[in-house]
N, C-alpha and C positions, 0 to 999 in steps of 0.2 A: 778129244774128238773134234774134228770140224763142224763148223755150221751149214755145210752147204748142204743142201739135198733135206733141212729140216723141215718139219711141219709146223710152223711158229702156232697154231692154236693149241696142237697135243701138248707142245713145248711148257707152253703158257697152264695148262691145266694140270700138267706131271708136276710143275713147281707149286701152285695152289695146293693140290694131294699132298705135295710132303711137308709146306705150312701146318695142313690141318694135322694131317699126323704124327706132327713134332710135339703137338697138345693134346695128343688121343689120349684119356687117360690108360684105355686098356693098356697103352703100352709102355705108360712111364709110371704109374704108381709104384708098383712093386718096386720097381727100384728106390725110393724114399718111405717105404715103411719099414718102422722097425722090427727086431724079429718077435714072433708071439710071448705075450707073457706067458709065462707058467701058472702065474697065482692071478687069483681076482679073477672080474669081472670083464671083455672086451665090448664097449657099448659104439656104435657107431653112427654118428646124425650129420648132418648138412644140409646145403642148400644152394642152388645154383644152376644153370644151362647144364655143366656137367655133372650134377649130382648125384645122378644113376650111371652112366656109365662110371664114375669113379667107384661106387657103391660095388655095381660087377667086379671092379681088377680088384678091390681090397678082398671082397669074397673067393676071388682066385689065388690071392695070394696069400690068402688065411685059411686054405683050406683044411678042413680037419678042426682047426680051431673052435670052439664058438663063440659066435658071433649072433651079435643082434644089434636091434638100431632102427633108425626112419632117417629121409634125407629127400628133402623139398624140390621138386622142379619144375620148371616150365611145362605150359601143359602141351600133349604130343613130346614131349621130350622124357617120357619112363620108358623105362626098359625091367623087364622080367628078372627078378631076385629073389632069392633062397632064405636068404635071413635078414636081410636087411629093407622093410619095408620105403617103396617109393611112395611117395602123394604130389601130383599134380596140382599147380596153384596158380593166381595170378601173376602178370606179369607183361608190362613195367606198374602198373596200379595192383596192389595187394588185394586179398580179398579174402574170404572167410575161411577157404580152403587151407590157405598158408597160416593164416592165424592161429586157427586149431591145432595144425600141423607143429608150429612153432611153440603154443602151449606145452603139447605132448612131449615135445624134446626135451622145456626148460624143466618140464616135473620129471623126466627117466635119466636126465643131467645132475640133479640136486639130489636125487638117490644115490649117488654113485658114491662109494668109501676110496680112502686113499690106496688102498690094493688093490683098486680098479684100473683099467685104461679107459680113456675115451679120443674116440681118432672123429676128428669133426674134417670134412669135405668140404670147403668151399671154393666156390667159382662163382665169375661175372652173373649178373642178376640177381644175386642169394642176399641183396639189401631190401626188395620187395617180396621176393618169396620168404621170408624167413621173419616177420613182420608179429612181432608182438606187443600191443600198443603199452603204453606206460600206464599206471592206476590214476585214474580219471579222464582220461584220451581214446575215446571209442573208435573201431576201426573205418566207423564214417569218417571219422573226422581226421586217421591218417590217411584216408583214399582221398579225401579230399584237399588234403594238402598235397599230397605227391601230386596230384593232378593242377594244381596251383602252381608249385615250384616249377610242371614240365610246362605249365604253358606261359609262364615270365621268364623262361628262358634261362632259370638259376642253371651255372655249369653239376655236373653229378657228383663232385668234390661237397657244391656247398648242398647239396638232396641230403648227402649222405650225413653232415655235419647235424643238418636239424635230424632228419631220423634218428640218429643214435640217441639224440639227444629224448625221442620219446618213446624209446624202445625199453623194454625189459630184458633186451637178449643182444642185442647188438652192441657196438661199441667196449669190447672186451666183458662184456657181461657174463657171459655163456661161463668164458673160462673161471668169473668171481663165484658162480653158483656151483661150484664143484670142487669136492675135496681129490678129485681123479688126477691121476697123471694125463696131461692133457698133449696128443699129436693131431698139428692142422696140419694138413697137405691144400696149397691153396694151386690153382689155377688163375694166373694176373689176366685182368681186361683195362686196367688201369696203365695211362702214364706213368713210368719210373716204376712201376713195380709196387708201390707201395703197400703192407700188409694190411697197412689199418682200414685205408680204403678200397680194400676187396670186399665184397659184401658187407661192406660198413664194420670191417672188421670183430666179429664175434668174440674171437680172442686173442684178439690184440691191444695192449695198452692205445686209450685214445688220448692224443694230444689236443683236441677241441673240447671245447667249454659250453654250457648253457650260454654265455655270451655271445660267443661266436656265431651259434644259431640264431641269436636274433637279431644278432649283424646281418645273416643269409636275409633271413626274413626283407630288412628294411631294406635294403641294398637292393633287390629285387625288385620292392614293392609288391611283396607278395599277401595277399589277404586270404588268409588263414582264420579257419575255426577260431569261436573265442576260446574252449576249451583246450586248445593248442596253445595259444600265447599266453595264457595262465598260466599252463604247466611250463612253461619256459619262463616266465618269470619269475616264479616263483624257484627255478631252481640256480633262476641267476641269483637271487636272494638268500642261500644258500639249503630252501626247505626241502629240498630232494637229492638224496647226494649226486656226485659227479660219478662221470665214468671214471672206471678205473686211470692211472695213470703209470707212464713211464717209471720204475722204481719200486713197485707196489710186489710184497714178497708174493706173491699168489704166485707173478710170472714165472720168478724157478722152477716149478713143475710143467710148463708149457713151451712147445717146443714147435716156433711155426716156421713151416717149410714149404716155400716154392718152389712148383715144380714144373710152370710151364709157363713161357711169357712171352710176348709178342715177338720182341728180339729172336730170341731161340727159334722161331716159328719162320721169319724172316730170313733166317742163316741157313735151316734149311730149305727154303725156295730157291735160296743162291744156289746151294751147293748143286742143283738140276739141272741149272744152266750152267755153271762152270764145270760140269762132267759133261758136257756137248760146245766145247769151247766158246763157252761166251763167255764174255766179262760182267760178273755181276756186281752191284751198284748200290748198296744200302743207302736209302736216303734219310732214315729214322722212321724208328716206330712209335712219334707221338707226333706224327703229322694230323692236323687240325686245322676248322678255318672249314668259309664255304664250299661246298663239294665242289660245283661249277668255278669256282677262283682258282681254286689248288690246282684244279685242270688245267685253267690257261694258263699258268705259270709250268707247268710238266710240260707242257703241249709247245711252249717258244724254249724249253731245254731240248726234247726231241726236235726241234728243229735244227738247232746250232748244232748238235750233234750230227745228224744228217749234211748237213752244207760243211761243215767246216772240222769235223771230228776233234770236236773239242766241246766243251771237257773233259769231253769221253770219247775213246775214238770207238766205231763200232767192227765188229757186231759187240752191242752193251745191253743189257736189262736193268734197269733202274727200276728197285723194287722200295716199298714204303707200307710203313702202317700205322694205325692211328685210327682216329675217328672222326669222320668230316660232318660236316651238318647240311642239313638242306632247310632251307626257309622258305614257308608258302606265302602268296604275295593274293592279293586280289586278284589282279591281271591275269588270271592264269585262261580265261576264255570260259571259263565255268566248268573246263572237263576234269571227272575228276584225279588229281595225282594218285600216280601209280608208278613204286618201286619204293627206290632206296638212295641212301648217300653213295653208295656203288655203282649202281647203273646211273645216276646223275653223273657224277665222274667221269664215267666211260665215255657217256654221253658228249658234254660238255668237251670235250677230249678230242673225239669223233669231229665235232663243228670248228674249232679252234685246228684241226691239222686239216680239215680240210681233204682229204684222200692222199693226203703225204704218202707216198709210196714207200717203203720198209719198213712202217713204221705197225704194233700190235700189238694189242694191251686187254689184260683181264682185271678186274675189280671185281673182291668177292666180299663175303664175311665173313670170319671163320666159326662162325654159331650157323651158317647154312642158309642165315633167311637176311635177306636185306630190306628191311621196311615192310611195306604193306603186304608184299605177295610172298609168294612161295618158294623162288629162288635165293640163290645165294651171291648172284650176281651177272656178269653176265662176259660179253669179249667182245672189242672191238678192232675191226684191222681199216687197209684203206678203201676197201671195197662199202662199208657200214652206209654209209651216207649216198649211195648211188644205188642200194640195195632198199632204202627208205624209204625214198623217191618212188623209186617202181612198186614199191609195196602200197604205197598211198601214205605214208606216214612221213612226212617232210620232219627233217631231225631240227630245227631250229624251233617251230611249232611246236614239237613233244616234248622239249627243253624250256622251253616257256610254260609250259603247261605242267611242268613235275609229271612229265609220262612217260619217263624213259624208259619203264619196265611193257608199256604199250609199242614202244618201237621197238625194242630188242626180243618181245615175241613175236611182233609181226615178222621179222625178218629171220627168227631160229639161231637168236645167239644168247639166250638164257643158258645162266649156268644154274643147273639142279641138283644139288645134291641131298636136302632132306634136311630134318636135323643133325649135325656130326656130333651132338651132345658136348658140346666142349665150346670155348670163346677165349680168343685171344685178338679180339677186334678185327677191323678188316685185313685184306691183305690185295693191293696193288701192283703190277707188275707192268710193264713198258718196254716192249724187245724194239730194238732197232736194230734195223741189218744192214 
């Protein structure tokens, strides 16, 4: 199909829809479970943004079967189930909800005989939901390191390193407490994919050490509970065993399987614009770094592309994902910040093109909520910044201030979608025609 005669924000938002629904689990579990047992017991738990709706397709697709189980999520993010109880929890700081939550799993996990199944769900966030502190590590004192780690700025690689490390359940634990045949279906929010650090991998062999964690700790400069670095040193001393590791026979019975990942989510946003002839653009799905930076570097690509159709000749969509950061400053005028590292982007985006003419862009998240509010992200074209203006909302002001989610409603370019109970981190797109 040609471009001409299109509607570049439908455009833009058809390719977001089919991101999000390339990780819906309703519609890709079933295809990675295996078939019902006959014998034993099928126990089902997790924890994660998508917890519940994975919860739903495995009950669709067991139907008849039974089935029981509990599976942890974010809260507003349950959805109605049959056999498989949901519980709402904190999130990104854990809290009593999950902890109980997580208790009840580890004791209906350690029941289970080797005739049993157990099919654990994890997805992005299911390292603070799913939160069972270590014996002598109360859950003040891991609220209050999470809350440590997120405001020293440790990256979520090294969150998760100390977490496991004072967890009862994470860092392939889950899978040590159980004589079951054990199937993960995980949903990635990580860089590269990696199993172990999806929800601080529950049952996955952890290749980090109590060591390691208190390298996080100093490296940081993070001050933590004294009962926290007791129990950490103590287990670098060797008085608390390690998480399991790489080689450990348990893992022959566990069998962990991805099944939705950034990439995959990214190829389908292409595939929306190359069925409407446009050239689509993958620029990576572990794009990172200041939201507002990343922009201006996007924002003098769409440029050169525009003037000189290179390196890309147009019409192109240069799509990307990954997870940007936004950093609060004193300066901001004292108003307070509102949105996300997505409508930052946009933002940033918007001021840096300046009202470059072909040029249209959406920044979402694909969990539905970007930062403080209630969208998912939002869309900008060249009109954004002259639409700002007349609204009362000067885009360079809202940008200094972290209010991009204040400009982008004043003007009605929020994107809404709710929760889509699923994450595969953001997703960027950039049409130029």
């Amino acid at each position: 199909m040609s471009a001409a005669g299109l509607d570049p924000r439908a455009l833009l938002r058809a390719s977001f829809d089919a991101a999000v629904a390339a990780a819906d689990p309703l519609r890709i579990v079933a295809a990675h479970l295996p078939p019902p047992s006959p014998h034993g017991r099928t126990l089902v738990v997790g924890a994660g943004k998508a917890a519940a709706s994975m919860a739903v397709a495995v009950e669709q697709a067991y139907a008849g079967t039974p089935l029981e189980g509990l599976v942890v999520t974010r809260y507003a993010h349950g959805l109605p189930t049959r056999h498989v109880r949901v519980i709402e929890a904190g999130h990104p700081v854990p809290d009593e909800a999950g902890e109980r939550a997580a208790a009840e799993i580890l004791d209906r996990v350690r029941a289970l005989r080797p005739e049993d199944h157990l099919i654990v769900l994890v997805s992005g966030g299911g390292s603070s939901l799913l939160s069972l502190p270590a014996d002598g590590v109360s859950m003040a004192d891991l609220r209050a390191t999470t809350r440590e780690l997120l405001r020293c700025g440790a990256p979520i690689t090294g969150m998760n390193v100390v977490r496991k490390h004072l967890s009862r359940i994470q860092g392939g634990r889950l899978a040590q407490a159980t004589l079951a045949r054990v199937t993960t279906l995980i949903v990635s929010d990580v860089a590269g994919d990696d199993p172990s650090a999806i929800a601080s991998g529950p049952t996955v062999a952890d290749p980090s050490t109590f060591d390691d964690a208190l390298a996080v700790l100093r490296r940081y400069g993070a001050q933590v509970p004294p009962a926290v670095l007791s129990y950490l040193e103590a287990g670098a001393r060797g008085e608390h065993p390690e998480t399991p590791k790489s080689g450990d026979p348990l893992f022959a019975r566990v069998d962990n399987r991805i099944i939705a990942t950034a990439h995959r989510s990214l190829e389908a946003g292409a595939a929306v614009f190359r069925e409407h002839g446009i050239t689509p653009v993958i620029l990576g799905d572990t794009v990172t770094g200041e939201a507002s930076e990343v922009a201006r570097v996007y924002a003098a690509l769409a440029r050169e592309i525009r003037a000189y159709n290179a390196p890309f000749a147009a019409p192109v969509a240069l799509i990307s994902g990954g997870e940007c950061t936004v950093t609060l400053n004193a300066g901001s005028g004292g108003a307070r910040a509102r949105g996300g590292r997505c409508s930052e982007f946009l933002l940033s985006l918007a001021v840096e093109l300046d009202g470059a003419p072909g040029v249209f862009a959406i920044a979402a998240d694909t969990d539905g909520i970007d930062g403080s509010e209630d969208n998912a992200g939002a869309f900008a074209d060249p009109t954004t910044l002259a639409r700002a203006s007349e609204a009362g909302v000067p885009a360079r002001r809202q940008l200094e201030a972290h209010d991009a989610w204040g400009l982008f409603d004043a003007i009605g370019d929020l994107v809404v979608t709710g929760p889509t109970r699923t994450n595969v981190n953001d997703y960027r797109a950039i049409l130029i025609l």
